[in-house]
N, C-alpha and C positions, 0 to 999 in steps of 0.2 A: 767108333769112339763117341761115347755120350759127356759133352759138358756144360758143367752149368755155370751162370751169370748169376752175380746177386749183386745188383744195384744196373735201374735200367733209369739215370739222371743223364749229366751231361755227357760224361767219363763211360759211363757204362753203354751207351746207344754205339759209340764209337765201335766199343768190344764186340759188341752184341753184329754191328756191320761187318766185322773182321772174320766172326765166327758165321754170318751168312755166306759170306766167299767160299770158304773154305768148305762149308757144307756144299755148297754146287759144288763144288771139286772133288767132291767124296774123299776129303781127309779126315773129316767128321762124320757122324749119320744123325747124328739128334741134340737137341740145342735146348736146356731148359734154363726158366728166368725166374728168378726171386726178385719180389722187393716186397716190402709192408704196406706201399703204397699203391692203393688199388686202381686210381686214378690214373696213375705212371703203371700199372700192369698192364690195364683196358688196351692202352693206345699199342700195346707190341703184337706185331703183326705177324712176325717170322717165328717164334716159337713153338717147337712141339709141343711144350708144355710150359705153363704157367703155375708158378707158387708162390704162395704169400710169407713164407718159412723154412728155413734150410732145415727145419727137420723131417724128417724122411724122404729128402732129396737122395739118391742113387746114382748117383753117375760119378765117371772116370775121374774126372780131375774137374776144378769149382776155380772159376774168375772171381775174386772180388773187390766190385767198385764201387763202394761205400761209400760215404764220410769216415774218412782216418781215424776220427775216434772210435769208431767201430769194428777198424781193420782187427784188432790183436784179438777181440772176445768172440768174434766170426771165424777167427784162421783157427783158434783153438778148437770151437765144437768140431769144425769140419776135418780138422786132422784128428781128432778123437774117434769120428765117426767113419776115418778110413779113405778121406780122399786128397789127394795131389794136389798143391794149392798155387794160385797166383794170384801174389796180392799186390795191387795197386800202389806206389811210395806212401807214405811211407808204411812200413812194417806195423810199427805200434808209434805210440802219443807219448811213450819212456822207455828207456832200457828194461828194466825191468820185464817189464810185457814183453818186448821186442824176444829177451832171453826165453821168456816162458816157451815163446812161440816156437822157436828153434829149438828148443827141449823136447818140444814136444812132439816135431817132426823128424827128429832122431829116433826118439824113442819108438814112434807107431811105423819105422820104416816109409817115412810118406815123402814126396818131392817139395820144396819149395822152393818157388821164383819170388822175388822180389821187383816190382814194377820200376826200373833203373831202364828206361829206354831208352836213352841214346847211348847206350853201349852196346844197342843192336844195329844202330843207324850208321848206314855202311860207308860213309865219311869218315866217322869215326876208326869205323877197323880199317881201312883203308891209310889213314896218317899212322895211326898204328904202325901197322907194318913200314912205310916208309920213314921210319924213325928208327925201326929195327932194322933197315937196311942200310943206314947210316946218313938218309940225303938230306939228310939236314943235322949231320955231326951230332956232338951231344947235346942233348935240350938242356935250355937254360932257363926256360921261361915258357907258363900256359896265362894264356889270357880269354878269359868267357864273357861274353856283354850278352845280356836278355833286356832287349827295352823296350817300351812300349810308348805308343803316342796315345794314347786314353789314361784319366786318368785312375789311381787305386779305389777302385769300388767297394773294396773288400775292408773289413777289419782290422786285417794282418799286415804286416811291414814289409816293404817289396822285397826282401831275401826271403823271404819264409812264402814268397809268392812266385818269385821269378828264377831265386838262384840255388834250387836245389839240387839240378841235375849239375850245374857247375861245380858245385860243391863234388861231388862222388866222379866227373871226370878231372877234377884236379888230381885226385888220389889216386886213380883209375891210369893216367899219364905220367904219374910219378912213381910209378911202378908197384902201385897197391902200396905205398908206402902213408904210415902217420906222419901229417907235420909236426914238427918240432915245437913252432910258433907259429900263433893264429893273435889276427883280429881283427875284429868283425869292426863296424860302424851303420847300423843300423837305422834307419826311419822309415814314415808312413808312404813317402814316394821314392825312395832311394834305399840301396845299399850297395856298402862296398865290404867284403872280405880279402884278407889276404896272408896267403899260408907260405910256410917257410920250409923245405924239404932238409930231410939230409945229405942226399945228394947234391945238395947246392940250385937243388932247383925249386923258382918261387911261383905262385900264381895268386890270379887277381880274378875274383866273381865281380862284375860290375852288371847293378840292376838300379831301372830304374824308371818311372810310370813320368805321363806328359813331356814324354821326348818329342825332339823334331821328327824322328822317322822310328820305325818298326828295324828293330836289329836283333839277330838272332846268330851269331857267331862266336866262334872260337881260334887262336890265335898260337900257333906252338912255334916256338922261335928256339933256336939253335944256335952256335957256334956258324955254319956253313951256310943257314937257310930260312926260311922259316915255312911254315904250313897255314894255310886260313881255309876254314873248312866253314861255309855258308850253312847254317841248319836252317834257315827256312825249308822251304819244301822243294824238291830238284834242282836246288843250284848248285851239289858239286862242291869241290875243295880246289883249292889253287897252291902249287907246289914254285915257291919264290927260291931261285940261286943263281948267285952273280952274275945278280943285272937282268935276270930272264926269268917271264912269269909262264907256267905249264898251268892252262887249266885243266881237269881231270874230272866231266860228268859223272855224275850218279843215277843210274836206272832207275825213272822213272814210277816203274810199275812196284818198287820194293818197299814199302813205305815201314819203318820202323814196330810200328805199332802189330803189324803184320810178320814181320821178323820175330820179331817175342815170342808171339804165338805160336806163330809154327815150329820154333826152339821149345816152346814149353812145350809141344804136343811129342817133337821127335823125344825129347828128353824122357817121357812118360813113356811113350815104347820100348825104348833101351829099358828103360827098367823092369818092364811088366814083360820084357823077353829074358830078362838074367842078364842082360850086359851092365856092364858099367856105368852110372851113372852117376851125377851130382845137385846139387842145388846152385842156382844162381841169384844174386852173385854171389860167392860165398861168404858162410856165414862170418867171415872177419870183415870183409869187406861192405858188409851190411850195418854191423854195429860201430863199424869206425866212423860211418856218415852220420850216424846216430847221434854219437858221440859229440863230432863237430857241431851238430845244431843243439845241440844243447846247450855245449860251451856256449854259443851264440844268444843263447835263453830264448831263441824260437822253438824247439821244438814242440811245444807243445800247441804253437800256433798256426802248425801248417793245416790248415784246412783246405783239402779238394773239395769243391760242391759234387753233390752226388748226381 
């Protein structure tokens, strides 16, 4: 399976290591890398091939880790031109685009991922199902805190920096459902949103730059229980009921971004064999998140560096 990289920046080197592994492991055989920047192409060492231009790029399915403003008018030529896509968060910089872009992968029969990774990150499906098995009765409450102790270096408002992924697993634990009620409160080192289910269930995005410490958690609380699932890196979820804390490791070796991949690649076999397949996450669940930062009036501010 041949795939290609287009953006070899911050975001992209990461891709680009994931798609090394994977080649030692002969789940791939050939690795090719776009960017415009020839200076950022020089330094790539593991490539079988180098390109300045995704036109007449050939292979299976295309990573791309761009700047966001770039995402919708890149996903476009490359699903025109017939290949399977995975595109970094966000989709497009408007709905509009975002719709194009899903039209447009309907239409030429192609796959699309959307870069939502910690709905790969195995905490996550892990609470999951323990929510679906009842041990912590019905939820009543999601809480996400992204904070940092450095401060906003960036342009952009710390939701539109830190609480994206919050964002899409509120929705994502409330059962792919729209809130009812949102809002947001927004600044250059803080933000707080908070959304209002029809199930009765609420959630709180809490971000926020020049904290005392580095926190990277999420908080599912219940009737019975509640769940605290550490997203840092290997620390595992901890399952709280009356009075008694179970901690519950996470396999070190799995790491999310790694998880994606290898789903987007099985996902492109199932298809290119005639079985069944779909796009993730689906396309409702893509434009609802859309949706929410709009309302918020970030959308158009979320910039990844490349």
């Amino acid at each position: 399976m041949h795939i290609g990289l287009v953006g070899v920046g911050r975001w992209g080197k990461k891709h680009l290591s994931v798609l090394n592994e994977l080649k030692k492991a002969n789940q791939i055989n050939r690795i090719t890398v776009i960017d415009h920047d020839e200076h950022a192409l020089s330094k790539v060492t593991i490539a079988d091939e180098k390109l300045l231009d995704v036109r007449g790029l050939n292979a299976d399915g295309v990573i791309i880790a761009t700047p966001s403003q770039t995402h919708a008018e890149l996903a476009k030529s490359l699903l025109r031109s017939g290949h399977d896509l995975l595109v970094e968060k966000p989709l497009a910089t408007d709905l509009n685009a975002a719709t194009q872009v899903m039209n447009l992968a309907q239409q030429n029969g192609r796959l699309l991922y959307v870069g939502m990774l910690l709905r790969h990150h195995l905490g996550i499906k892990k609470a999951k199902h323990l929510i679906q098995l009842g041990q912590i009765g019905r939820l009543n409450s999601i809480t996400y805190q992204r904070k940092k102790t450095h401060p906003n270096h960036s342009d952009f408002p710390a939701m539109s920096q830190l609480g994206i992924h919050g964002i899409d697993l509120a929705c994502f634990f409330a059962g792919e459902a729209e809130p009812t009620s949102t809002i947001f409160e927004t600044s250059h080192e803080k933000g707080l949103a908070s959304f209002f289910f029809p199930q009765g269930i609420s959630a709180q995005i809490e971000t926020e730059y020049s904290f005392s410490e580095n926190i990277s958690k999420i908080v599912l609380t219940g009737e019975k229980g509640l769940i605290t699932i550490n997203l840092q890196e290997d620390q595992g979820l901890s399952l709280h009921q009356n009075g008694f804390t179970k901690h519950i490791p996470i396999q070190p070796s799995t790491k999310p971004l790694m998880l994606q991949t290898k789903s987007f690649l099985e996902e492109m076999k199932r298809k290119k064999q005639g079985d069944d397949w779909s796009h993730f996450p689906d396309f409702g669940a893509s434009m609802r998140c859309l949706r929410l930062l709009e309302k918020a009036g970030i959308l158009e501010e979320i910039i990844r560096p490349n």
